[in-house]
C-alpha positions in Angstrom: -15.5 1.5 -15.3 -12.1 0.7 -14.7 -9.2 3.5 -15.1 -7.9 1.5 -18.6 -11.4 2.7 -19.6 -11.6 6.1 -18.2 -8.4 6.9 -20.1 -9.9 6.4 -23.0 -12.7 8.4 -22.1 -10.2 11.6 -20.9 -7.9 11.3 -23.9 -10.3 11.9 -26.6 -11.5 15.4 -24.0 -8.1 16.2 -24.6 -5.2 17.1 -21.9 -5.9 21.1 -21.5 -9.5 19.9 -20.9 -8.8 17.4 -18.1 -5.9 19.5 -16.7 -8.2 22.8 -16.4 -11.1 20.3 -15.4 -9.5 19.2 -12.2 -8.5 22.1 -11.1 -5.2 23.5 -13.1 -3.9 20.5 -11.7 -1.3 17.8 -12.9 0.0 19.2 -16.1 3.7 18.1 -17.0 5.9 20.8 -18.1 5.5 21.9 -21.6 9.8 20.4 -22.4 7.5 17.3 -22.5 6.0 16.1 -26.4 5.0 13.4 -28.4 7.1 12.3 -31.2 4.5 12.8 -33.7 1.8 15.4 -33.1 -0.7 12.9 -33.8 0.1 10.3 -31.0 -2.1 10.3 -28.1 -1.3 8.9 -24.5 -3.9 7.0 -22.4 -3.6 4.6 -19.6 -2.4 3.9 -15.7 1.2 4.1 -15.2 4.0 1.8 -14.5 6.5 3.7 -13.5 10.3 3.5 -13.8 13.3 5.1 -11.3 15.9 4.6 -12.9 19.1 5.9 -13.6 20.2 8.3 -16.7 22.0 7.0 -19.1 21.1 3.4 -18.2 18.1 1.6 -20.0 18.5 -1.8 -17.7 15.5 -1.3 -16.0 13.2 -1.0 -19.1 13.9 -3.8 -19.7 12.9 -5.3 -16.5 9.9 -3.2 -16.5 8.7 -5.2 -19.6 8.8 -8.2 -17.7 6.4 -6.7 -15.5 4.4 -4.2 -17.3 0.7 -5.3 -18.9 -1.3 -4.5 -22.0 -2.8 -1.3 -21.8 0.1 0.6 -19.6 1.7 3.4 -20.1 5.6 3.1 -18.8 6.4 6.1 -17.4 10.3 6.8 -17.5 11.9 8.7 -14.9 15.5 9.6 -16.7 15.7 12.7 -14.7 15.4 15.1 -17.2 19.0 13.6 -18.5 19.2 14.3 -22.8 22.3 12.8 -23.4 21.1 9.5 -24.1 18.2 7.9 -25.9 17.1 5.1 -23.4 14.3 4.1 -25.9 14.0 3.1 -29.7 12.9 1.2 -32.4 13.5 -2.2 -31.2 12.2 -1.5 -27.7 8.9 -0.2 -29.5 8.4 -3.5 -31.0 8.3 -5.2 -28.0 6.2 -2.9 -26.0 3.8 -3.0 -29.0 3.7 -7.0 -28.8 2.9 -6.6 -24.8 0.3 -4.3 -25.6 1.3 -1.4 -23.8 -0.6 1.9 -24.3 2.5 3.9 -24.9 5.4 5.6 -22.6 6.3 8.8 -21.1 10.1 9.4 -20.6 11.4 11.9 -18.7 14.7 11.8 -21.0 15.5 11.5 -24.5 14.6 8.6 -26.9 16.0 7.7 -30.2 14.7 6.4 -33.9 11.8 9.0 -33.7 10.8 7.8 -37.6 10.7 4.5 -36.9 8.9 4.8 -34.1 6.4 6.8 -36.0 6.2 4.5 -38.5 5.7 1.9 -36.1 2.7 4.2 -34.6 3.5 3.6 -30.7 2.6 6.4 -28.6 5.7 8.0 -27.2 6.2 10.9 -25.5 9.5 12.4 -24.0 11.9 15.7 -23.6 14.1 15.1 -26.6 15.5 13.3 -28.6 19.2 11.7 -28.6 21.3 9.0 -31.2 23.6 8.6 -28.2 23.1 5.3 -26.6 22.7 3.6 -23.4 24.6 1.6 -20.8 22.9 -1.3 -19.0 24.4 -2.0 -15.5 22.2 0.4 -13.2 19.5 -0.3 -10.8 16.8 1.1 -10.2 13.2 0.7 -9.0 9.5 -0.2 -10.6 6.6 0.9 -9.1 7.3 3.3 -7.3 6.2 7.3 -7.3 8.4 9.2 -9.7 8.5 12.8 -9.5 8.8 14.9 -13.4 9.0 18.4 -12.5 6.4 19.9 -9.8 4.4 16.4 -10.6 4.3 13.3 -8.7 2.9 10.0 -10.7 1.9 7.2 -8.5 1.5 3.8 -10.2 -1.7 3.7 -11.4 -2.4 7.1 -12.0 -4.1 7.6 -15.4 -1.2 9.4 -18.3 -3.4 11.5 -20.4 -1.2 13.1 -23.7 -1.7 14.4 -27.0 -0.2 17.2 -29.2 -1.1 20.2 -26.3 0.8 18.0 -23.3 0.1 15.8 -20.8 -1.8 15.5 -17.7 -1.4 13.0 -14.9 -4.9 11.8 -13.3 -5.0 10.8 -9.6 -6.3 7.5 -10.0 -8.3 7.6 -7.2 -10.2 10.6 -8.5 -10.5 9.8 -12.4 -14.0 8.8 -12.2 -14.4 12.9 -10.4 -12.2 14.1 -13.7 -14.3 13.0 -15.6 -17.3 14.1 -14.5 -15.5 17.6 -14.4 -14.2 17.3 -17.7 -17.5 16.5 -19.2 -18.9 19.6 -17.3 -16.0 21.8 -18.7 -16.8 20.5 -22.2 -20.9 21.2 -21.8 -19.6 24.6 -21.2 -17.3 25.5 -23.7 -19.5 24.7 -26.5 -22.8 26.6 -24.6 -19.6 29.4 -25.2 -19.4 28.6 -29.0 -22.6 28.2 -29.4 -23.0 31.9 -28.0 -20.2 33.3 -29.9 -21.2 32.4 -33.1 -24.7 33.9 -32.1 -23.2 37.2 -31.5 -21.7 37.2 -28.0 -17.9 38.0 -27.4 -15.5 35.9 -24.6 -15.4 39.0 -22.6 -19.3 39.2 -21.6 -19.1 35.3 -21.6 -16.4 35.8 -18.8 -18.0 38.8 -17.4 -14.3 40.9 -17.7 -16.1 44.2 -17.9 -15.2 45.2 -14.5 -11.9 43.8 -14.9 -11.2 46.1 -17.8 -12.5 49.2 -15.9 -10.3 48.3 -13.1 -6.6 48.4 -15.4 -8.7 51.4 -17.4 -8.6 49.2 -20.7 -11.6 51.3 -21.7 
């Protein structure tokens, strides 16, 4: 199974699942969302250093970039301009990417929704862009306490995103499946009767802060 394929598979786990799964490990920080709750993120990334402010090398990286990627965008956090919009989305959509991550701010949110192209990102900004900056492709990007290699598997959807070490997806998976048996033996319980704090065994825990 290639890691195109074991996105797909994580994704529809959902984020918190995989995140908790491997180990409360890889979760972006919560500033970043999708545009519409409904989108969902899945795919290796191709990701972008580049400079805030300056969209140049997006549109490099789409020379380079292949159908089921997920550009990652590595603005630095900067939400003074929207380095990504409607007209952008239409060409990403006729690569066939699988959607993009920006660490930044994007613009023409409704069209983009309309449009139905996953995008996820800090904010939102009309201001626009300059296009005179280097930068670099393919190279590890850093978005908060979270380093993306290229190729590590972007998993996102309404809760967050996680980034999947792409040479242990095939492990996250496994652990995510696990995780998932689990929680619904939990359910299954609960509705029988049982309560989260026997499930979890807190008993002792409560005795211990005297929440008697």
């Amino acid at each position: 199974m290639n890691n195109k394929e074991l996105a797909q598979r994580l994704v529809a786990l959902g984020s918190a699942t995989v995140y908790e799964a491997q180990g409360a490990y890889g979760a972006l920080d919560a500033g970043i969302k999708p545009v519409c709750a409904e989108m969902k993120l899945a795919g290796p990334a191709f990701t972008v250093d580049m400079r805030p402010g300056d969209n140049l090398m997006i549109h490099y990286a789409l020379l380079h970039a292949q159908p089921g990627d997920v550009l990652v965008l590595d603005c630095k956090g900067f939400l003074e301009a929207g380095v990504w919009g409607d007209v952008l989305t239409t060409q990403a959509l006729n690569i066939g990417l699988a959607g993009i991550l920006v660490n930044g701010a994007v613009r023409d949110a409704e069209a983009i929704a309309r449009l139905g192209f996953p995008v996820f990102s800090r904010g939102l900004s009309i201001k626009g862009t300059g296009k005179a900056q280097p930068g670099r492709i393919n190279v590890p990007v850093t978005i908060g306490d979270v380093t993306v290699a290229p190729g590590d598997i972007v998993i996102g959807d309404r809760d967050g995103v996680a980034i999947v070490p792409a040479d242990s997806a095939e492990r996250a998976l496994e652990l995510s499946l696990a995780r998932e048996r689990k929680e619904d033996a939990f359910k299954d319980k609960i509705t029988q009767g049982a309560t989260t704090a026997e499930l979890m065994n807190l008993s002792e825990t409560f005795r211990l802060l005297n929440l008697q």
